[in-house]
C-alpha positions as CSV (number, residue, x, y, z in Angstrom):
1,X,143.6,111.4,129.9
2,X,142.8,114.4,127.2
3,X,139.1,115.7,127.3
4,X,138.7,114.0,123.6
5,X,140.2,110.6,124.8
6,X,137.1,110.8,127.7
7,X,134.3,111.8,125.4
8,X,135.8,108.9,123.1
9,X,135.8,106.1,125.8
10,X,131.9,107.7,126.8
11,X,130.8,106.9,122.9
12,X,132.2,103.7,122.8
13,X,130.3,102.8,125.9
14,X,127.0,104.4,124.7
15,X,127.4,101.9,121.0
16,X,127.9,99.4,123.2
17,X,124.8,100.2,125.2
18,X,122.4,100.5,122.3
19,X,121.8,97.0,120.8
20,X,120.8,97.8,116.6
21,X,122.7,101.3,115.9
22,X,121.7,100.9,112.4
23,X,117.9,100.8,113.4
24,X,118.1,104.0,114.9
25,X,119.8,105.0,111.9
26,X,117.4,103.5,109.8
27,X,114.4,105.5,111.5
28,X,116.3,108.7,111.9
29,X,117.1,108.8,108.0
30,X,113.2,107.7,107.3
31,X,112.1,110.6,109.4
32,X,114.2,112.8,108.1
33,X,112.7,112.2,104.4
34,X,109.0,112.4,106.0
35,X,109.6,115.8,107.5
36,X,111.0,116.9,104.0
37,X,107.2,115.3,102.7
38,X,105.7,117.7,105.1
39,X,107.7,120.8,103.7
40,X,107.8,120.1,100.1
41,X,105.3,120.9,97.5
42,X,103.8,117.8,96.3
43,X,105.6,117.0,93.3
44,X,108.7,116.6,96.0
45,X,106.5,115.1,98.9
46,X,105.2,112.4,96.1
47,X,109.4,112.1,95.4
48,X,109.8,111.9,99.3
49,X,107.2,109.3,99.8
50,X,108.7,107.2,97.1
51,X,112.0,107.7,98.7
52,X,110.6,106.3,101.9
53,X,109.5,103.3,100.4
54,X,112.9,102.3,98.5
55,X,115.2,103.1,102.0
56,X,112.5,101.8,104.1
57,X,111.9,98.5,102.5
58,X,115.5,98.3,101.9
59,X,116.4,99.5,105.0
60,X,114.2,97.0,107.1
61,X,116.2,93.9,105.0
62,X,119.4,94.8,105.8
63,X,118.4,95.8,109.6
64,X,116.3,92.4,110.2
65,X,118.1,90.4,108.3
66,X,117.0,86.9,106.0
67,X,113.2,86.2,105.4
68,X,111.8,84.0,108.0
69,X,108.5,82.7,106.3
70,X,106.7,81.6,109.6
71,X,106.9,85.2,110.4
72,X,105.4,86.7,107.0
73,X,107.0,88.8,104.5
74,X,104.7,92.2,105.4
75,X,107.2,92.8,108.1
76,X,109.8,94.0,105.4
77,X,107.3,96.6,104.4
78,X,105.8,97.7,107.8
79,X,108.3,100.4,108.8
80,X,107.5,101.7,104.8
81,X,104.4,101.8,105.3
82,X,104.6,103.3,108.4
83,X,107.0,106.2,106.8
84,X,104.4,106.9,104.2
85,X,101.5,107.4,106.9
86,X,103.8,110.0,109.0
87,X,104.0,111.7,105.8
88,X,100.3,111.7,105.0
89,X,99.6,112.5,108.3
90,X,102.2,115.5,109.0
91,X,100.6,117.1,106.1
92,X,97.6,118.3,108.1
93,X,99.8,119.5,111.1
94,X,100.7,122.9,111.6
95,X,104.3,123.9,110.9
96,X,104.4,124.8,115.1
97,X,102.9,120.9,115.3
98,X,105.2,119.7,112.6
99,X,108.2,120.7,114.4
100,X,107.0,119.3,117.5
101,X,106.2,116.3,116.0
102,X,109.5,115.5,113.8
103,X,111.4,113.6,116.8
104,X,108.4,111.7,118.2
105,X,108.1,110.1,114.4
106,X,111.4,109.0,115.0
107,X,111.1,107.5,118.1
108,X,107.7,106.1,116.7
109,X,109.5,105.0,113.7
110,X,112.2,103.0,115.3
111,X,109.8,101.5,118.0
112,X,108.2,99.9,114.5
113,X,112.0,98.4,114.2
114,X,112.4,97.4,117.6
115,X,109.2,95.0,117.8
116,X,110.4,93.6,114.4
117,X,113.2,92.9,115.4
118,X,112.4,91.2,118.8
119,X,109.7,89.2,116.9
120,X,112.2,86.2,116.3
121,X,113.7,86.0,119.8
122,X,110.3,85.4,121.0
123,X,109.9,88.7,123.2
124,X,107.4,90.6,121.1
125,X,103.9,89.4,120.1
126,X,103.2,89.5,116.8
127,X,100.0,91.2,117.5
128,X,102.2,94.4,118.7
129,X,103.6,94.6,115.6
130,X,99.9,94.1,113.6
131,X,98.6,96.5,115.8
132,X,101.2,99.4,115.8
133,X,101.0,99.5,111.7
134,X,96.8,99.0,111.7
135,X,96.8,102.0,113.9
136,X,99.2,104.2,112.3
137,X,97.8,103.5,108.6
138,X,93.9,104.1,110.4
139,X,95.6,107.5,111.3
140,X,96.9,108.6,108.3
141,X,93.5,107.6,106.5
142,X,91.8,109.6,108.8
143,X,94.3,112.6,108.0
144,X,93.3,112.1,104.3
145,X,89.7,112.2,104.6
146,X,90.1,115.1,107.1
147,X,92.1,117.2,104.6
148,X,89.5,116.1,101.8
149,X,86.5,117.2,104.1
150,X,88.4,120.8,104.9
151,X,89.6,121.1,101.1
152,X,85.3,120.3,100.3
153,X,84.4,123.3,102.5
154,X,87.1,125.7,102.2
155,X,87.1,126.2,98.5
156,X,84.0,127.4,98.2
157,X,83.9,129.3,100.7
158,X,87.0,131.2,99.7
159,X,84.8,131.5,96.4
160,X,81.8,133.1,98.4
161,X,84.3,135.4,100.1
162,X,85.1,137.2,96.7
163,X,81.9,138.2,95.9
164,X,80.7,141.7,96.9
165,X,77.4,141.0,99.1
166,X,75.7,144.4,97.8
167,X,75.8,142.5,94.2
168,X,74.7,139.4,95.5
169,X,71.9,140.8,97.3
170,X,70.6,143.0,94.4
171,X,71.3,139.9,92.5
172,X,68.3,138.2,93.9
């Protein structure tokens, strides 16, 4: 057997291993756009976010499949939503942190998909699923009101820092 025959016969048993390949696909796309959100100016970060909510809602159809009503129709637009707070979120981070962070929202992403899409077998709660998206949208509101509260201090302090102190002082 050729060294390409062997790394063939490995892949086809890793797909037949993992049991939604186009979840992971799904989440690795999604975080892909919200790492461009984080890098972008905002024009392109608002065109990211937008992005996220078109393949992500899209996305989640396709992957789950037909609407089930007894199990709502918010769990179509949880992974979105979830996209959209990794965006928000990421903002504040550090490009060192950014980096770090890029594969754990893809993991963290397609954990989103994998409890929606063990809700109808009966092996996830439903309260997992409530509780993963209540915690990741509390996250990215607390990002936002963190950058508010550093954008409310640091511009005028910046201002302060241009003034010569000798004509402030003789100022008073």
């Amino acid at each position: 057997m050729t060294s390409t025959g062997a790394r063939r016969e490995r892949l086809t048993a890793i797909r037949r291993r993992v049991e939604h390949p186009e979840a992971i696909a799904l989440a690795v796309v999604v975080a892909a756009l919200v790492v461009a959100g984080w890098l972008l100016p905002p024009f392109w970060t608002a065109v990211a976010i937008a992005a996220q909510l078109v393949i992500g809602g899209l996305g989640t159809v396709w992957v789950i499949g037909p609407i089930d009503v007894k199990f709502g129709f918010a769990r179509y637009g949880t992974f979105a939503v979830a996209g959209v707070a990794f965006t928000l979120l990421g903002s504040l981070l550090s490009p060192i942190a950014q980096v770090a962070a890029a594969p754990v929202v893809a993991l963290l992403l397609y954990a989103v998909l994998w409890l929606e899409l063990r809700l109808p077998e009966g092996r996830s709660p439903r309260l997992a699923v409530d509780l993963s998206l209540v915690a990741i949208v509390f996250a990215a509101a607390a990002g936002a009101f963190a950058a508010a509260a550093m954008a409310a201090c640091w511009l005028p302090a910046r201002r302060a820092t241009r003034v010569n102190p000798l004509t402030a002082l003789r100022a008073e």
